[in-house]
N, C-alpha and C positions, 0 to 999 in steps of 0.2 A: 504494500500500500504506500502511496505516493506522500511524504514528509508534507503540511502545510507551509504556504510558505510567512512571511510575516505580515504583509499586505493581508493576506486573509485572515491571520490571527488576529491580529490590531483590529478587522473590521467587524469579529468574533466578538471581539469587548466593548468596541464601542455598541453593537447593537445590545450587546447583553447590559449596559450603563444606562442607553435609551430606553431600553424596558423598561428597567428599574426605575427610574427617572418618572417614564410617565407614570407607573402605579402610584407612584408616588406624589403623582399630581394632580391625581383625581380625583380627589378629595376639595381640595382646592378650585378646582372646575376650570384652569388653569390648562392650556393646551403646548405644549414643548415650545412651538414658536412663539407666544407668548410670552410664556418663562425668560426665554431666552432674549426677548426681547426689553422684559423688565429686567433681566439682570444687566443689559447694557445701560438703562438709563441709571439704576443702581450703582455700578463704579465709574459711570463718567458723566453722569446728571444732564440735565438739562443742554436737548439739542435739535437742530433740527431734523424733520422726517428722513431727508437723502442721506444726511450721516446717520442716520440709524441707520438705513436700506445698509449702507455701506459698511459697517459695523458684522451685521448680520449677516452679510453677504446676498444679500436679494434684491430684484430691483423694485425698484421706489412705487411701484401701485402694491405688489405684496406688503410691503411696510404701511404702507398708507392701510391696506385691508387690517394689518394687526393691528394700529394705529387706533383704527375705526371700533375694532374690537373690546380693546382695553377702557376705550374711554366709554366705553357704554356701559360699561361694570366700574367705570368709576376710579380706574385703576391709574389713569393719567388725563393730563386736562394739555387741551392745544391753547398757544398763546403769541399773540402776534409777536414776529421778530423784529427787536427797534432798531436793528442796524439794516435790516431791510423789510418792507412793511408787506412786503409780495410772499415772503417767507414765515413760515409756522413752525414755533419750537412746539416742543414735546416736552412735557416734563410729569414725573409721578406724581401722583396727588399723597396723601396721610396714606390711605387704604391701599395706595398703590406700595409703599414705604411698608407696610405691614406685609404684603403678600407678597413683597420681598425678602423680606425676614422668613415668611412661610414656607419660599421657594428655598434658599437658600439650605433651609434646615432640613426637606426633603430630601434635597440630591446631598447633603451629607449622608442622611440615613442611608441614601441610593449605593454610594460610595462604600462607606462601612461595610454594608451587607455585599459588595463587591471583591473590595481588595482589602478586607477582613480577614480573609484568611491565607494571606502574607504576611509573614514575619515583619515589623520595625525595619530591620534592614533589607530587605527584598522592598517593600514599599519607600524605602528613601531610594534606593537604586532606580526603582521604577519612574518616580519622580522627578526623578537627575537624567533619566535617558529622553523622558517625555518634552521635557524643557530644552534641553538640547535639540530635539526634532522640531521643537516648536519654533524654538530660534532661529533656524539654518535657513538661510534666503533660500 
């Protein structure tokens, strides 16, 4: 039988991470592109839609749909931009700030129940090789 090779393994975990992830978000009622989308305004605040799109890597009507999404649950509020008045920032609201916090602590639990059962140092090696790929233009 034919050795897998890494590309397929790596896509092994991340699918196995996305499951976990979304069980873990639906609860929260909270859809992965969402998430994801709240966790970009989360570490980089307040910005406009196309640097979301760009962020997220999608183009700017999908963002706009998640956009559309979130602030209908109240989770972000749009607000004219005063350096340019044609442009619409994006920014979390309180409730969006809390279901951040909510998201955040799922895909921890997501995490744990993942790479759990690697030792301390197997998960810092893992860590230090992930970061490394992540870096490398």
């Amino acid at each position: 039988m034919e050795e897998e090779s890494l590309p397929d393994l790596l896509g092994a975990v991340a699918r196995a991470m996305r499951s976990r992830q979304r069980e873990g978000l639906g609860h929260l009622g909270v859809t992965p592109s969402q998430a994801r989308a709240v966790g970009v305004l989360r570490r980089h605040g307040t910005m406009r839609a196309g640097d979301l799109a760009a962020h997220l890597r999608i183009v700017p009507r999908s963002a706009t749909e998640v956009v559309d999404d979130l602030e209908e649950r109240g989770l972000v509020a749009r607000s004219p931009d005063p350096a340019d008045r044609r442009a619409t920032l994006v920014s979390l609201t309180e409730a969006g700030e809390a279901t951040a916090a909510q998201i955040r602590a799922a895909q921890g639990v997501a995490g744990a129940e993942l790479f759990g059962r690697l030792g301390d140092e197997d998960r810092a090696e893992l860590a230090r090789i992930l970061r490394l790929l992540r870096d490398t233009p």
